[in-house]
N, C-alpha and C positions, 0 to 999 in steps of 0.2 A: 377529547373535548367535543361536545355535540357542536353543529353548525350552527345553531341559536345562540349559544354562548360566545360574547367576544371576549378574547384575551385582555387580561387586566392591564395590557401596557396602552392598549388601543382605548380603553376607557378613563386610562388617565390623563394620553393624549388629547383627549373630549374636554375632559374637566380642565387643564391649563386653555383650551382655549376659549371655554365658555364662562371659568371663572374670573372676572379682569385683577381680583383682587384676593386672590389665595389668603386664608386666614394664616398668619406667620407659623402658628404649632401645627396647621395640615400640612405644611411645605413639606417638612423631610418624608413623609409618609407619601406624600402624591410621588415625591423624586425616587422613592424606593420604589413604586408602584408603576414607573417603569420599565424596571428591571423584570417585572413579573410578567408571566402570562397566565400563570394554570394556579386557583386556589388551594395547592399541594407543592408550589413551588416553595423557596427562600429568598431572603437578601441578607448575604451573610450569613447569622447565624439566626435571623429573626423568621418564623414561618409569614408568609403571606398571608394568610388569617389576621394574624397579629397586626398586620401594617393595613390591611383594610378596615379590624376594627378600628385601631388609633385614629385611620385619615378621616374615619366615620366620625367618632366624637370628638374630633377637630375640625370637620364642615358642616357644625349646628348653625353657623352664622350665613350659607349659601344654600338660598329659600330659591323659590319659585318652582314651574312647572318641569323643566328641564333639570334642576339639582332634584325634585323628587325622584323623576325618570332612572337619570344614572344610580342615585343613593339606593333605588329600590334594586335596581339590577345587583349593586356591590352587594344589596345582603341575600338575595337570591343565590349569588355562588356560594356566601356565607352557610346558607344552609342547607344545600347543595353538596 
């Protein structure tokens, strides 16, 4: 993993603290999304991809300048 890229558990850690109020369908996907580091990882039987799109289309309702930041980071590993 390049040093520009931060691991997706450190990203997720970001998002519980900057989101106060996690939309209830992104929860399991941000919780999964600790487990993870590398977008080639799992949780369980699910790929990492998978759990970054779902927490994606599950943090439509976490606007502003900082959920752009991180949302853009997640799809940069996405296509990556």
């Amino acid at each position: 993993m390049p040093d520009s890229v931060r691991p997706i558990n450190m990203i997720a850690f970001e998002i519980m603290n900057l989101w106060p109020k996690v939309n209830y369908a992104a929860v399991p996907y941000l919780e999964a999304m600790h487990s993870l580091r590398e977008i080639d990882d799992s949780y369980g039987a699910d790929p990492a991809r998978e759990i970054v799109l779902k927490f994606l289309g599950n943090a439509k309702t976490w606007r502003g300048p900082v959920a752009r930041r991180v949302k853009a980071e997640l799809n940069a590993l996405l296509k990556g």
